[in-house]
Every structure is written in C-alpha cells, then in structure tokens.
C-alpha positions in Angstrom: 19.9 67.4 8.1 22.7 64.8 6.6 22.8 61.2 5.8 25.6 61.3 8.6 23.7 63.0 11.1 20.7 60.3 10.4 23.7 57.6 10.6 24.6 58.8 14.2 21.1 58.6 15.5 20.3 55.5 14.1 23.7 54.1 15.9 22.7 56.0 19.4 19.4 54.4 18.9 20.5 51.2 18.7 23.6 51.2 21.1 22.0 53.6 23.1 25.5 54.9 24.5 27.2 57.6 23.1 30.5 55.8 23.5 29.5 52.9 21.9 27.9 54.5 19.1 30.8 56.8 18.1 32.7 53.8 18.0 30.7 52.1 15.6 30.9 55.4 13.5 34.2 55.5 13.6 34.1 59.1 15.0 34.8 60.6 19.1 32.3 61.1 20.9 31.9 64.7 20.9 31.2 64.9 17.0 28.6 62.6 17.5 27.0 63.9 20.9 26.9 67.6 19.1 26.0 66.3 15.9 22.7 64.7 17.4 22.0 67.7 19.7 22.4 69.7 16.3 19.5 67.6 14.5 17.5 67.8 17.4 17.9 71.4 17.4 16.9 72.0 13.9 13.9 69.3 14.3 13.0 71.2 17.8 12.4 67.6 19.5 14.4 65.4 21.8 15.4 62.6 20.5 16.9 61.0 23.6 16.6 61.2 27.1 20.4 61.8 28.7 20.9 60.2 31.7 23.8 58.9 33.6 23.2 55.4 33.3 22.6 56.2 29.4 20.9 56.9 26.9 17.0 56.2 26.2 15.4 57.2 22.6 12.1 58.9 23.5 8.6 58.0 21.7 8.7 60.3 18.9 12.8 59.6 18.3 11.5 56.4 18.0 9.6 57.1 14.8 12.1 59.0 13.8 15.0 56.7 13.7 12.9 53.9 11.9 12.3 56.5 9.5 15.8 57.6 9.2 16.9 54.1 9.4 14.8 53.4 6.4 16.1 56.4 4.7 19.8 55.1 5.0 18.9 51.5 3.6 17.6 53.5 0.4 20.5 55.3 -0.2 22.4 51.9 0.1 20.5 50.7 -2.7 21.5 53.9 -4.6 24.9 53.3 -3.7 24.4 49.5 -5.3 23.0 50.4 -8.3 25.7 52.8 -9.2 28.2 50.4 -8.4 26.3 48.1 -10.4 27.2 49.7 -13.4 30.7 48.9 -13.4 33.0 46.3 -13.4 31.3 44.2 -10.8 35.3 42.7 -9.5 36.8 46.5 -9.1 36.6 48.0 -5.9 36.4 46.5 -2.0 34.1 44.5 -0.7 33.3 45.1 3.0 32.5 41.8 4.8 31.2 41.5 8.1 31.6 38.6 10.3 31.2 36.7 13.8 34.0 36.0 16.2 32.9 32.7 15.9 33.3 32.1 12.1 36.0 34.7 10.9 39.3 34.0 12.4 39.1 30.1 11.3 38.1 31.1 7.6 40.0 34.3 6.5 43.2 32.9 6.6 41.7 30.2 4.6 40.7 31.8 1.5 41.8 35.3 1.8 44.9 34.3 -0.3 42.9 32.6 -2.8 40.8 35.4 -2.7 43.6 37.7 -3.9 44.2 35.2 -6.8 40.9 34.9 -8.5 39.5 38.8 -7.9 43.4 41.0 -7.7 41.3 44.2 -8.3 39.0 43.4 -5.4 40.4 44.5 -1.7 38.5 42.9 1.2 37.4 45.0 4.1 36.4 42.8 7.1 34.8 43.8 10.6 34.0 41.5 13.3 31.3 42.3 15.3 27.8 40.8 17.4 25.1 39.3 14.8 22.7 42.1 15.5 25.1 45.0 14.8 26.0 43.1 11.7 22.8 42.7 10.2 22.4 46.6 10.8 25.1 47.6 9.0 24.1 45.6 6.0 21.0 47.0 5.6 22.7 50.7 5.9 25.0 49.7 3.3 28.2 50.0 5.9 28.8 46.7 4.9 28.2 44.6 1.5 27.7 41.1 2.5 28.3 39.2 6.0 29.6 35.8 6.7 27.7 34.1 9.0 25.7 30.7 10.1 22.2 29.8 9.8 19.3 30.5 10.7 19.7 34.1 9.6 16.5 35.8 8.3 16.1 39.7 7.8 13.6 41.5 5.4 15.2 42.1 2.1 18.2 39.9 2.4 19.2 37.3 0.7 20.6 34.1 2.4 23.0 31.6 0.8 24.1 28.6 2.5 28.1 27.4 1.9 28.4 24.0 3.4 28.0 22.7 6.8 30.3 21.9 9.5 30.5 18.8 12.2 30.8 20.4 15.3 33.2 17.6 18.1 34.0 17.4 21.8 37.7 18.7 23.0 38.7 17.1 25.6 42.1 17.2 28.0 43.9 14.2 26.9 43.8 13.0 30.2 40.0 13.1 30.0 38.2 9.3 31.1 36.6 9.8 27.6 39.8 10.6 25.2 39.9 7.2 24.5 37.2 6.4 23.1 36.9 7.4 19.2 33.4 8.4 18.8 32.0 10.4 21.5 28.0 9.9 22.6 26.8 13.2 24.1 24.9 11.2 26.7 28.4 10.4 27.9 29.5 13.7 29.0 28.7 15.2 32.4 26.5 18.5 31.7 28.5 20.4 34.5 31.8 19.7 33.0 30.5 21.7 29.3 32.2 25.3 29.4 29.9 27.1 26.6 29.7 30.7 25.3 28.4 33.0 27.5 24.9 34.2 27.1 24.2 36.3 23.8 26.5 34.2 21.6 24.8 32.5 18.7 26.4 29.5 19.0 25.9 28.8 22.1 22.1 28.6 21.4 22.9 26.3 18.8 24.9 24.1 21.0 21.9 23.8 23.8 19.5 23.5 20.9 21.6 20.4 19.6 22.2 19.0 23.1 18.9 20.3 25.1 20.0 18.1 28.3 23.0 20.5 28.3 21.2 23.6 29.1 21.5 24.3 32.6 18.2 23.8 34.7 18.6 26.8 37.1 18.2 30.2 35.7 20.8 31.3 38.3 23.4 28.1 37.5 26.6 30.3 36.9 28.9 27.1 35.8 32.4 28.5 33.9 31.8 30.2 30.7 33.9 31.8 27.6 34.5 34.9 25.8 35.4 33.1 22.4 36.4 29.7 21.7 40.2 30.3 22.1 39.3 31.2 25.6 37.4 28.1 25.9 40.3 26.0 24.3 42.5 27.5 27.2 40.1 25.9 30.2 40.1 22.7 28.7 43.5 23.0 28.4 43.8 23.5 31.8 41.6 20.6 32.9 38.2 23.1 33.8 36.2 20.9 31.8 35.6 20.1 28.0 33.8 22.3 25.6 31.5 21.5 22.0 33.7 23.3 19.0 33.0 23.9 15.4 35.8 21.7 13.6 37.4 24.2 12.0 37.7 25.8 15.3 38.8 22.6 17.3 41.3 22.4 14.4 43.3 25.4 14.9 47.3 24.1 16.1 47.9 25.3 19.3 48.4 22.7 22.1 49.7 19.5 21.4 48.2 16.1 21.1 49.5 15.4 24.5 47.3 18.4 25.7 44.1 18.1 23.8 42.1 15.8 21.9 39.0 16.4 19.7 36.3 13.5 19.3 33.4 13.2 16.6 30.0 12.8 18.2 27.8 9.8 17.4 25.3 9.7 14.2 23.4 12.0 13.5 26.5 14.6 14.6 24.9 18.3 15.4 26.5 20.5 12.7 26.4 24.4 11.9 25.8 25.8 8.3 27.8 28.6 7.1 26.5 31.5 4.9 26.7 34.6 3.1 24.0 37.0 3.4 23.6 40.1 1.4 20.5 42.6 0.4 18.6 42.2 -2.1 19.5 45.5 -4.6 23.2 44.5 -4.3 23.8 44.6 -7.9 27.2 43.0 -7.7 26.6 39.0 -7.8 29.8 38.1 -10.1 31.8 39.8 -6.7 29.4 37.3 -4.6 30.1 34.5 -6.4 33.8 34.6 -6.6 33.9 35.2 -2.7 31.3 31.8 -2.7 34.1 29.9 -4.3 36.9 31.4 -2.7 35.4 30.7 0.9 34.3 27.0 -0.2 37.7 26.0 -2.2 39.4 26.8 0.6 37.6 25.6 3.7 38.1 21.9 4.4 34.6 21.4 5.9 33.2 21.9 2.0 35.4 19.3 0.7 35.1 16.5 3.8 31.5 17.1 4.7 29.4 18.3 2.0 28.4 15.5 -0.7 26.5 18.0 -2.8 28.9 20.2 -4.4 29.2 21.6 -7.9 31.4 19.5 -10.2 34.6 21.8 -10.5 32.7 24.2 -8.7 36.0 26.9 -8.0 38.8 25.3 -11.0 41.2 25.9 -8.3 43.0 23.5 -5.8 44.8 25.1 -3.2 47.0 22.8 -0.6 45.7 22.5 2.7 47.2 19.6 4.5 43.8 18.6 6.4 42.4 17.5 3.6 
C-alpha cells in the first residue's frame, strides 16, 4: 500500500470515473485502474463497483477512503512542517482557483508577485470549488483563491476585499442610459446566469431572489463562464450580473457594451485566500495577500478599511 495508491482511490471516490480521476492525478487511466485493482487485491475487498455507466464506491470502500483520505491530509501536514523549517519565500506555491476569480486576478498581480517573492514560482490550477477544497486538504495544493462563504474543517479563511458586482447591458439596451441601474428594472427572463453548479450564480439569485426562476424546469439561456456570457449580451440574448473586474475586461467596445452600478446597497462578492491550518509558511501567505490586493483595483476603489501602506508598492493600473 502507497500514499499514491491511497491518492487514486480517494480521486475515484470522489469523481467516481476512472477518466476523470486519472486526470486529476495527472496519470492515464490504466495506471490508475490497475493501481486500484492492485490495493484491492492486497486488501482482498472491492472497493468499487464497475459498471458501464461508472463507478460506485461500495460500503466498506467507503470507510476506507475517509480513512485514506484522512491519512493523506496528515502527511500534508508533514509535508508543511518540513517545509516550515526553511526559508518560508523559497520554493512554489501551488494555488488553486475558480474560473470565476482567476483569469481577472493573475494577470493582476502575478508580475508583482515575481517582484516582492523572485525565489517563489507560482503553480496555479483552475478547477470546481469542491475539487479545490479537496486538494487542499491533501496537500496537492497550498492555498486557494476563492470567494466567500467558504468553510471547511481545519482551514483557515482570510477575506481580501470585496467587489461591486454591475449589469452589462447591449448598448442598445432601453436601460443603457440610465447611470444607476435598479434591479427591480430588469426583466428576470432577459438575466443569462451561470449554469447550475457555479458558485456564483447562487450568489447572484441569493442577491436578487426575484431572479430565480419559478419553474424547476424553466430552461432560459445560460453560460459556461462569464466570457461566454459577455458574448450573448453581446449579441443582444439578454444582459447578465458580472463581478467588476469581470465586466472590466477590454473586449468589445463602448458601442457594444455598457456596464451599470446597481442602486444602494449594491450586492458584492468577497474575495479570499483559504489555506489549512498546519501550513507553516504565513510570510509566503502574506506576500501573496499583498501582492493580490496592491494589484486588484476593487481593494483600492471599494474597500475603506485597508492597512496604511499595507503592500509599499504602487504598481500602474490605469482603472484606478
């Protein structure tokens, strides 16, 4: 029995697809299919009922997957403590992060990053909020970058600032011309959203109840990600409810698209790092705090309680 046999399980168990889960391991599928039957083998148990519409863990694998799953977040915490021990801004950091927050941060401070920590590469993988939190308690990853509410046992959460989220609209649209945009204003079957699953979009319909759609079966026009999202509104399908630094990104012109603020009290989203609690290395934490804040225009416009000189650092960023 290995650590990277227990790693595969735990995957399988989670994905419950072999394809999936040797993905996620960065292996083919074969290793991990006979790596599994291996452990089962020595164990002499099945661990997971094969079937052709997938994979289903079995009572006892059950237990056994919790156990092994427990097993991997100790030997993260080994893995912190030696790591601990040395200079805490040598070595990569692996960061983990949603569709919906990386692409419109990391170009932000990555380059600031660089500056203030040269000896500290960042590794970044994108993925779905519950695969995230996984790997960080496995130790595959050493802190995630994410937005509230995010609660797991054992991990801390640290909020960066909060973000306004505003209306896009076609600039065509009866509302573009107004400056401030009252949610009450906009037609609930003209909102493209997230599709189901993203963590947004329950923050959205949390912020605008009257948006979510009455009929269980109401199958209105929906989005991948918000660049998919721009692209309808773009093309006059509706209007869609963006984070600003989302709504932000240049790519149609003002002739095109148009953003609005809502009406006080504007909805918002808070950003955060999340990491366990044994990670030993909070000086490499804190200089990706003020790397990600120095750099992100929603800490600077929106966010009235920041730390005097909090980063030393001003970087240009023309929508400030």
């Amino acid at each position: 029995m290995t650590l990277t046999e227990l790693r595969y399980i735990v995957a399988l168990g989670q994905e419950q697809h072999f394809g999936r889960a040797a993905e996620r391991c960065n292996v083919s599928q074969p290793t991990l299919s006979i790596a599994v039957k291996k452990l089962e083998d020595e164990l002499g148990v099945t661990l997971f009922e094969r079937a052709k519409q997938g994979v289903m863990v079995t009572p006892l694998g059950a237990r056994i997957i919790g156990m092994a799953s427990g097993v991997l977040e100790r030997t993260a915490e080994i893995k912190d403590v030696a790591s601990g021990d040395s200079n805490q801004l040598n070595g990569p950091v692996a960061l983990g992060t949603l569709s919906t927050v990386g692409p419109y941060l990391l170009p932000q401070f990555i380059p600031l990053l660089k500056e203030m920590a040269s000896g500290m590469p960042l590794f970044v993988e994108e993925g779905p909020q519950q695969t995230l939190a996984a790997k960080l308690r496995n130790g595959d990853l050493d802190v995630l970058l994410l937005t509230a509410p995010f609660s797991e046992p054992d991990i801390v959460t640290q909020p960066l600032f909060d973000e306004p989220l505003v209306v896009m609209l076609p600039a065509r649209h009866r509302l573009a011309s107004q400056p401030i945009i009252d949610i009450q204003d906009l037609n609930p079957a003209e909102v493209l959203l997230l599709d189901e699953g993203h963590s947004f979009r329950e923050q959205v319909l949390t912020a605008f109840p009257h948006l979510r759609p009455q009929d269980p079966g109401h199958s209105s026009m929906r989005g991948s990600t918000f660049e998919t999202l721009r692209h309808m509104v773009a093309s006059g399908l509706g209007v869609t409810i963006l984070p600003q630094s989302a709504a932000n990104a240049p790519l149609y012109a003002a002739d095109i698209l148009v953003t609005r603020p809502f009406t006080d009290p504007a909805p918002k989203r808070t950003v955060v790092l999340a990491w366990r609690v044994s990670y030993p290395r909070h000086k490499a934490i804190d200089v990706l705090r003020r790397a990600i804040q120095a750099s992100s225009a929603a800490y600077w416009n929106y966010n009235s309680a920041r730390e005097p000189g909090a980063a030393g650092v001003m970087v240009e960023n023309r929508d400030w």
